[in-house]
C-alpha positions as CSV (number, residue, x, y, z in Angstrom):
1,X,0.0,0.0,0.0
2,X,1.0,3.4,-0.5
3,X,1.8,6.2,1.9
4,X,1.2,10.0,1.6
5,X,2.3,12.2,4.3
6,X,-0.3,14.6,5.0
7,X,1.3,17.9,6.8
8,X,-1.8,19.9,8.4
9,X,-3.1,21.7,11.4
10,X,-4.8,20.1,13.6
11,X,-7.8,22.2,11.9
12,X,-9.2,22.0,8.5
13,X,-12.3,20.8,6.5
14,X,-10.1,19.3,4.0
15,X,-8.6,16.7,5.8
16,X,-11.8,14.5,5.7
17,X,-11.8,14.7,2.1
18,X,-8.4,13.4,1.5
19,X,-9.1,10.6,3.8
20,X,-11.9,9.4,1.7
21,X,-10.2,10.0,-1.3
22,X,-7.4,7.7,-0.2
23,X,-9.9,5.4,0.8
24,X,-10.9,5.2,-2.8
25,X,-8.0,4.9,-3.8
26,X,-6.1,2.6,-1.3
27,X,-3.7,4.7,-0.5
28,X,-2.5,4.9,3.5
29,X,-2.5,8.8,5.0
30,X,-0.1,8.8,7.7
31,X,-0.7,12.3,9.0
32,X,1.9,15.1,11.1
33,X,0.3,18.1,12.9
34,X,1.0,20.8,15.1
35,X,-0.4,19.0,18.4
36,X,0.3,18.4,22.0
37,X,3.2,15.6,21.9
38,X,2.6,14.6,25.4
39,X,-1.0,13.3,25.2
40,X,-1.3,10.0,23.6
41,X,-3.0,10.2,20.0
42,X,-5.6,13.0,21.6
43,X,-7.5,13.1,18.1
44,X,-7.1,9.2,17.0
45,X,-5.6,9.3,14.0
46,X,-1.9,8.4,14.9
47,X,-0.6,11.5,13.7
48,X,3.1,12.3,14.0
49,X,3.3,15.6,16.5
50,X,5.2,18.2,15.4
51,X,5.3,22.4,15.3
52,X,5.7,24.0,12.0
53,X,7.4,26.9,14.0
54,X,10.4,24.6,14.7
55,X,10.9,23.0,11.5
56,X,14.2,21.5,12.0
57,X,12.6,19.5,15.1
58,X,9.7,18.8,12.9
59,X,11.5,16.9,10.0
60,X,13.6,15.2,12.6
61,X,10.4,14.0,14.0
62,X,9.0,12.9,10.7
63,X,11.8,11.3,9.7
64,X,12.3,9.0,13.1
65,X,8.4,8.3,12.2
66,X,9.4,6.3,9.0
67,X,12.6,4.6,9.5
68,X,13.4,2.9,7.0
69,X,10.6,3.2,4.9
70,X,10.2,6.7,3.7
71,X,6.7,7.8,2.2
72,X,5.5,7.6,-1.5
73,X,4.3,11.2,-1.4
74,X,3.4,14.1,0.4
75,X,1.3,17.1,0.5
76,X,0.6,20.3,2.7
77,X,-2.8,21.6,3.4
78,X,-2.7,25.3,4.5
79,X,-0.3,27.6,4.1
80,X,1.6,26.9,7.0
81,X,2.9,23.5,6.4
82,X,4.3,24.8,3.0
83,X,7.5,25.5,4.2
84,X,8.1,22.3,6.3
85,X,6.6,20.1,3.2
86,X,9.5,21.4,0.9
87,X,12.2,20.5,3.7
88,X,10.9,17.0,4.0
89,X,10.7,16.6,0.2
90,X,14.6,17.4,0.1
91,X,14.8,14.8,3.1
92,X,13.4,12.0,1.7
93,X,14.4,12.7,-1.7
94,X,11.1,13.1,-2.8
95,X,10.0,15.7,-5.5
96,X,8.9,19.1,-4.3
97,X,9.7,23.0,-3.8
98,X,13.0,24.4,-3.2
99,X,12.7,25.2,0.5
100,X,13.4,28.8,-0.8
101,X,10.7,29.1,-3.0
102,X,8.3,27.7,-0.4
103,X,9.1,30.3,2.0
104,X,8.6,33.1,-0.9
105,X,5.2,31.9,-1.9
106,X,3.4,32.1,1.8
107,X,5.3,35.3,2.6
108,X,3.5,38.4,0.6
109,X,6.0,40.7,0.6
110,X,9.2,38.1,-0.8
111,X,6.5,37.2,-3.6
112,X,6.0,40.9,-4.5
113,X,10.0,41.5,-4.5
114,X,10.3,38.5,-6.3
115,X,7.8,39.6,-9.0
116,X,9.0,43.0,-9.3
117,X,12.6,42.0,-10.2
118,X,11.5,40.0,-12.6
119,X,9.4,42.5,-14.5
120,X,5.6,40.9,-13.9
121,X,3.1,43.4,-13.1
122,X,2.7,44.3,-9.5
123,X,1.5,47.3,-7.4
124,X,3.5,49.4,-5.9
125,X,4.7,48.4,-2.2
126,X,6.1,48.8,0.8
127,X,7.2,47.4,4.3
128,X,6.7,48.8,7.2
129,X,7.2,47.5,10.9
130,X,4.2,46.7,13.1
131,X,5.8,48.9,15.5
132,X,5.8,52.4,13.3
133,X,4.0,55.2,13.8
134,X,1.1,55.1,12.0
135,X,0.3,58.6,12.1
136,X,3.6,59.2,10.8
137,X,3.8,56.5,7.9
138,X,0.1,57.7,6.9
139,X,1.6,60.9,5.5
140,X,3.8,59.3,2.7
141,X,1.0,57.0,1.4
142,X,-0.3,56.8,-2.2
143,X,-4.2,56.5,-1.7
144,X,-6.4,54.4,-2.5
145,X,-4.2,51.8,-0.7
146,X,-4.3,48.1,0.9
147,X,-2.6,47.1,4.4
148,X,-2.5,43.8,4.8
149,X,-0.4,41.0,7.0
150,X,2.8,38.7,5.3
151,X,1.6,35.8,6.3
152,X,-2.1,35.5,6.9
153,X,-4.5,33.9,4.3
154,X,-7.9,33.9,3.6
155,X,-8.1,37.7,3.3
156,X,-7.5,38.0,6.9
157,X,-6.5,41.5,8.2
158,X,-6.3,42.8,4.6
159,X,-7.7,46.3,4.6
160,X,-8.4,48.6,1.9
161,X,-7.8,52.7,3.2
162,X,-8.7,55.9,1.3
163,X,-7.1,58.4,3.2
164,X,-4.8,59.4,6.4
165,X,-6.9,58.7,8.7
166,X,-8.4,55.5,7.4
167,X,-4.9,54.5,6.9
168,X,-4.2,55.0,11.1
169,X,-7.6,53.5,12.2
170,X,-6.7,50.3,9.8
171,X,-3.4,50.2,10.7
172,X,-4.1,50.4,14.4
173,X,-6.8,47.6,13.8
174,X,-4.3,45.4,11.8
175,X,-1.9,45.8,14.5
176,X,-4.3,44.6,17.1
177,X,-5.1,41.7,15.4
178,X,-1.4,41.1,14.9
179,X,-1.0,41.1,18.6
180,X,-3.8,38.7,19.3
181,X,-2.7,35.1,20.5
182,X,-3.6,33.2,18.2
183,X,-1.5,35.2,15.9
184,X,1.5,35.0,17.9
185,X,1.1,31.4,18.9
186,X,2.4,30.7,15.6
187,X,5.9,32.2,16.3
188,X,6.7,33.9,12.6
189,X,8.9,36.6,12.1
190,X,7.0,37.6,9.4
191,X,3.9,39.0,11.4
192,X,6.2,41.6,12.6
193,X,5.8,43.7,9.6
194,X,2.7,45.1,7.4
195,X,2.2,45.0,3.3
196,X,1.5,48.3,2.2
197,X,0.1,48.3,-1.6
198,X,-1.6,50.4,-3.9
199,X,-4.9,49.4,-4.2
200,X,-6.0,47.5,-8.0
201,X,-8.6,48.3,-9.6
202,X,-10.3,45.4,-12.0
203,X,-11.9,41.9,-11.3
204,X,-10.3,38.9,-9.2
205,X,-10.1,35.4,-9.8
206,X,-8.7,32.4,-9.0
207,X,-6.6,29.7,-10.2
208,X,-6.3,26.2,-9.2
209,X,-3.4,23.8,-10.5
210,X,-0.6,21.5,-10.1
211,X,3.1,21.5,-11.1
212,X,5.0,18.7,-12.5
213,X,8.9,19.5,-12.9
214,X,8.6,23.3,-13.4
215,X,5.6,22.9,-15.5
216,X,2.2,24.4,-14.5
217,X,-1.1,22.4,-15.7
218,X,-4.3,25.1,-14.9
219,X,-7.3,23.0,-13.9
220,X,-9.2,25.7,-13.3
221,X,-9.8,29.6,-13.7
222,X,-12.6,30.6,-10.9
223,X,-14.3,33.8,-11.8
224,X,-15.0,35.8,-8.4
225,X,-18.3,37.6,-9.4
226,X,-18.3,39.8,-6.2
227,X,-16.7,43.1,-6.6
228,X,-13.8,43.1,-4.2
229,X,-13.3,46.3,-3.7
230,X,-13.3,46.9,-0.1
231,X,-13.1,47.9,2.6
232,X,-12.4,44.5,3.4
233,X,-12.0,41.9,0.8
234,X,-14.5,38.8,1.9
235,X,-14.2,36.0,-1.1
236,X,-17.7,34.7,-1.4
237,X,-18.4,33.0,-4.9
238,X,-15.6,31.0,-6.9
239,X,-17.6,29.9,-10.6
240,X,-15.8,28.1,-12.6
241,X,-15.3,28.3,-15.8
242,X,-14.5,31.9,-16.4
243,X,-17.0,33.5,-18.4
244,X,-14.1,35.7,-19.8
245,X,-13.0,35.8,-23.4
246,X,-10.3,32.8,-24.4
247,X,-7.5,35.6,-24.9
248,X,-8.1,37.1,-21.5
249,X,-8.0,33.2,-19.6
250,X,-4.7,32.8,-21.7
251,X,-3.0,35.5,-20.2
252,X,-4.0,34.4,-16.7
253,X,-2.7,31.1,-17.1
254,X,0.8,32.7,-18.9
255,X,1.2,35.1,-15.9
256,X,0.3,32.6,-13.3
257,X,2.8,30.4,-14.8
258,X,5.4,33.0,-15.4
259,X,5.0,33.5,-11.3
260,X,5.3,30.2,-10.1
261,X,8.7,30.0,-12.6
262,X,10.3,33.3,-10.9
263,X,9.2,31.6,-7.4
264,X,11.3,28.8,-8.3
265,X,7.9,26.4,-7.2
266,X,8.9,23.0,-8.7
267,X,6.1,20.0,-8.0
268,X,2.8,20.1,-6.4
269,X,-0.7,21.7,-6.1
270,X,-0.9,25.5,-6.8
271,X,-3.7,27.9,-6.2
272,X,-2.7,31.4,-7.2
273,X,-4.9,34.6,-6.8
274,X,-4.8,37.8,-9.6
275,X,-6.4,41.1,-10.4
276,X,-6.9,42.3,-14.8
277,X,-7.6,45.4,-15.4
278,X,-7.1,47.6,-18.5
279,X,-2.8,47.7,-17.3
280,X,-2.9,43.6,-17.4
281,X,-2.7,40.6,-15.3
282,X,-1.3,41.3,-11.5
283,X,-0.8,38.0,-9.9
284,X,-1.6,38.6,-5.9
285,X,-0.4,35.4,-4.5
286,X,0.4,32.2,-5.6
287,X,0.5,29.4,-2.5
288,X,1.8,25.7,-2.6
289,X,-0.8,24.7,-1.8
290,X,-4.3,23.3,-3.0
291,X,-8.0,25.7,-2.4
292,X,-8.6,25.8,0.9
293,X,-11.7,24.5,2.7
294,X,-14.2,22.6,1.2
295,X,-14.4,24.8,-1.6
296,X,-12.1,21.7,-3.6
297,X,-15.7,20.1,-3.8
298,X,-16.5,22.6,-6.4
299,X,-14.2,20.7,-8.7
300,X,-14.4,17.4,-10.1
301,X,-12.8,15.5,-12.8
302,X,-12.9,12.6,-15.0
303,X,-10.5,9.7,-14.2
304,X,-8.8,7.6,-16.6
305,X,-11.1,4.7,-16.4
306,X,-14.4,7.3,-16.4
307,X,-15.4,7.4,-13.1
308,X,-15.5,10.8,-11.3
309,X,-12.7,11.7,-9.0
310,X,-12.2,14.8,-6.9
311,X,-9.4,17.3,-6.6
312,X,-8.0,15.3,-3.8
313,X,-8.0,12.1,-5.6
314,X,-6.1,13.7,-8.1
315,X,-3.2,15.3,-6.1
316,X,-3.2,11.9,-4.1
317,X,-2.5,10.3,-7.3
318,X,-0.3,12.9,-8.2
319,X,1.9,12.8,-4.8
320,X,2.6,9.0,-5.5
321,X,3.6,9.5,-8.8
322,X,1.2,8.3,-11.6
323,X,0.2,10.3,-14.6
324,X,-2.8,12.6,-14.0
325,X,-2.8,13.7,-18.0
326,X,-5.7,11.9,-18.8
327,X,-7.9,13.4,-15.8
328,X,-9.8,16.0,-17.4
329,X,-12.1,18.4,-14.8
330,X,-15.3,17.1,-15.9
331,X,-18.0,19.4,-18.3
332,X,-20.5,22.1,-17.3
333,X,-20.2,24.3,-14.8
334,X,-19.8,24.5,-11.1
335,X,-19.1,26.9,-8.0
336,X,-19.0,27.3,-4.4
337,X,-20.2,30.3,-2.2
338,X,-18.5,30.8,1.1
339,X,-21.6,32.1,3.2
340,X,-20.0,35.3,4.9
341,X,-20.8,36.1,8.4
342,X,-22.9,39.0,8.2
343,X,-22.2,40.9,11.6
344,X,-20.1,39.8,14.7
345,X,-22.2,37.5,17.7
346,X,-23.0,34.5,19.2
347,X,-24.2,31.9,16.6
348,X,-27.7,30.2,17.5
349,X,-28.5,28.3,14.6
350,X,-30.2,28.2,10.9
351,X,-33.5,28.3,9.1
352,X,-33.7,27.4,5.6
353,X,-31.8,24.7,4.8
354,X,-34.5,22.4,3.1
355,X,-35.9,25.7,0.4
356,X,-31.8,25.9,0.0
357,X,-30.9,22.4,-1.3
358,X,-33.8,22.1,-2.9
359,X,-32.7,25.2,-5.4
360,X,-32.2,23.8,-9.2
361,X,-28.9,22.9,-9.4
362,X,-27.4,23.1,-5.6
363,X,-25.7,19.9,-5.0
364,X,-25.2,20.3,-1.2
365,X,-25.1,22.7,1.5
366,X,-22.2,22.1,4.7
367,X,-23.1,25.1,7.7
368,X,-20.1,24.4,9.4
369,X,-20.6,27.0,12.2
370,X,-21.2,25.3,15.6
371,X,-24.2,26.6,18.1
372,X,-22.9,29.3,21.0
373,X,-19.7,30.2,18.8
374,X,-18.6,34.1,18.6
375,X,-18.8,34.4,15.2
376,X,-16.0,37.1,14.1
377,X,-16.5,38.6,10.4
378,X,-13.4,40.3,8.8
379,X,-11.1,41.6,8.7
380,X,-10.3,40.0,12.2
381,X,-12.5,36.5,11.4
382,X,-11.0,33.3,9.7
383,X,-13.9,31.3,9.1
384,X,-17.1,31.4,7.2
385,X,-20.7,30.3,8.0
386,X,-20.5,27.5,5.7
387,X,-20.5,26.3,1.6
388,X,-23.3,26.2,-0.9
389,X,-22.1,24.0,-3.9
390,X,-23.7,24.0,-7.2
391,X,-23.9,22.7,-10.7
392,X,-25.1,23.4,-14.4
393,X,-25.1,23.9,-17.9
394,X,-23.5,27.2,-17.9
395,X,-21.7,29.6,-15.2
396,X,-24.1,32.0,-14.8
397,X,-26.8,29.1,-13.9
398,X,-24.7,28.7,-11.2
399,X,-24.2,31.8,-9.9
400,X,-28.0,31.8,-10.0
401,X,-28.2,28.8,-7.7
402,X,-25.7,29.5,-5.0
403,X,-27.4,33.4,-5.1
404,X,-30.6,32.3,-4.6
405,X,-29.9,29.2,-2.4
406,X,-28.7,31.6,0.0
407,X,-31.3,34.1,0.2
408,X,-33.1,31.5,1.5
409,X,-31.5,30.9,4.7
410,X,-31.5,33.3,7.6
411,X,-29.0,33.0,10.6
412,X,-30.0,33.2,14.6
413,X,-26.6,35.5,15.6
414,X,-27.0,36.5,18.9
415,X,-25.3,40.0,20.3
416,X,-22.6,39.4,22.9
417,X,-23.0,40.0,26.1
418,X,-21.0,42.5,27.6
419,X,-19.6,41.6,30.5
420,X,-19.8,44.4,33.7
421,X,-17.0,45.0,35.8
């Protein structure tokens, strides 16, 4: 049987799906995560412990894991893992990223020096310390601009300001969050200092692929129908695929590809973010990763011998080895809406859910929210309400379904309670 090393935190939707997948498939996860190492398995699943802020430590670990018998493959879900994936590649002689290149793609400001060097389209930038003056570094800002952490994902702390004193109130917010413990828990230098951008202008979208020696194969272009505009930048529909004109997709793929070649990225799954506007393509990020979530179930292919397999089964297979050329994302169209958190408070509960799935063409609905959570929007949240998936002939049938499937649920969000003192 095969073996994939699975390098996650000990949170994630995703992981579930890659255990059934290499169920399907027959393939053994043997996982490593950032857990207590002095409980005995706490969550059941043998995982190796480790902390992806020592990494050193953490391949050490890993390694003692397999002895003699390295794994087959191995993959990294999140961004933090990234880094500590490409290290373990190099020890087990295992294709992968340069550790170098791993580093540059989950840090924002080494992928915007890296781009800029080599001539791709970025905005203009800057670094500046968490600990500056913000009144004083408001006064030599370009506006419209973006502040926004190295080293966070999912839009998190990314804040779009319009003038001096939007740029102090964001900054003092951003720092804030910065501070918080969960932030600081994860030990990285690199939340020590604040992107500064000028803001882009033009749709987003979002591309989902997988490199095979320096080669980038695009499964996917996502349009991102929501303007994302600001003032904070909430993703909440990926459709897929883009309703733009073929030359316009080209170019996304080219640049895309272009990035992940200055990166140095090498072998694995690749999910990249980019802005086009009237200038061009602006790649944003581009993580070595796969989509985060459960927004993967949006995509679905066709496997060699015709039965359907899912991203996960294919960057299993991929991971081991085997071809992947002949799986082909299957036809039609398809999308995911990650149902935003409309206000901060304590979550109660939902209404709705049967008029949602029943909406032509929604596949399934997951409200992952748990009862008597504090729900936390953005820019300081890091989680959504849930996933509406759909299906159909064409993209903007989609669109239709996820729209309309979620008008039809209404969340209990209770205000906090303050507490008196």
């Amino acid at each position: 049987m095969k073996r994939v090393l699975l390098l996650a935190t000990t949170t994630g939707y995703q992981i579930r799906s890659f255990g059934e997948a290499a169920g399907k498939l027959g393939i053994r996860l043997v996982f490593a995560s950032d857990r207590c190492d002095q409980l005995e398995d706490p969550w059941w699943d043998q995982a190796i412990p480790i902390r992806f802020h020592d990494e050193a430590a953490s391949v050490q670990a890993v390694v003692d894991a397999f002895g003699a018998a390295p794994p087959d493959g191995i993959l990294a879900v999140g961004d933090r893992p990234v880094t500590l994936a490409a290290r373990l590649h190099d020890a087990f002689g295992l294709p992968g990223n340069p550790v170098r290149s791993a580093q540059a793609s989950r840090n924002k400001l080494e992928t915007r020096r890296a781009l800029s060097a080599a001539g791709l389209l970025v905005p203009f930038f800057r670094a500046l310390p968490l600990s500056v003056d913000s009144r004083e570094a408001s006064l030599e800002i370009a506006y419209p601009a973006v502040v926004k952490p190295l080293a966070l994902s999912g839009s998190r702390g990314v804040i779009r300001v319009d003038s001096t004193c939007g740029f102090v109130a964001a900054f003092e917010r951003l720092r804030t969050l910065m501070n918080q413990l969960d932030v600081r828990a994860e030990r990285d230098p690199a939340h020590d200092t604040v992107l500064v951008e000028s803001f882009i202008p033009g749709k987003e979208f979002a591309v989902e692929g997988v490199m095979s020696a320096g080669a980038l194969r695009v499964f996917a272009i996502f349009d991102k129908p929501d303007p994302l505009d600001g003032p904070f930048f909430e993703e909440t529909i990926y459709v897929t695929p883009s309703r733009e004109p073929d030359d316009v997709q080209e170019r996304i793929s080219a640049e895309v590809s272009a990035a992940t070649a200055v990166l140095g990225l090498r072998h694995g799954p690749i999910h990249a973010e980019c802005r086009v506007n009237d200038q061009g393509v602006f790649v944003l990020e581009v993580a070595a990763r796969p989509i985060g979530g459960l927004c993967s179930r949006a995509l679905s292919f066709v496997s060699p011998n015709g039965s359907r397999a899912s991203l996960e089964d294919v960057l299993l297979r991929h991971a081991i080895g085997e071809d992947i050329a002949a799986c082909e994302r299957e036809p039609g169209a398809s999308g995911v809406m990650m149902i935003p958190i409309p206000h901060r408070g304590i979550y109660k509960g939902v209404e709705g859910e049967e008029g949602a799935r029943a909406v032509r063409g929604v596949t399934d609905l997951r409200v992952t929210a748990k009862p008597d959570i504090t729900l936390v929007p953005l820019p300081e949240g890091r989680s959504y309400l849930g996933f509406i998936f759909a299906r159909g002939e064409d993209p903007r049938d989609v669109e239709r379904s996820l729209r309309l499937a979620h008008g039809r649920l209404r969340f209990n969000i209770e205000k906090e309670i303050g507490l008196v003192t």
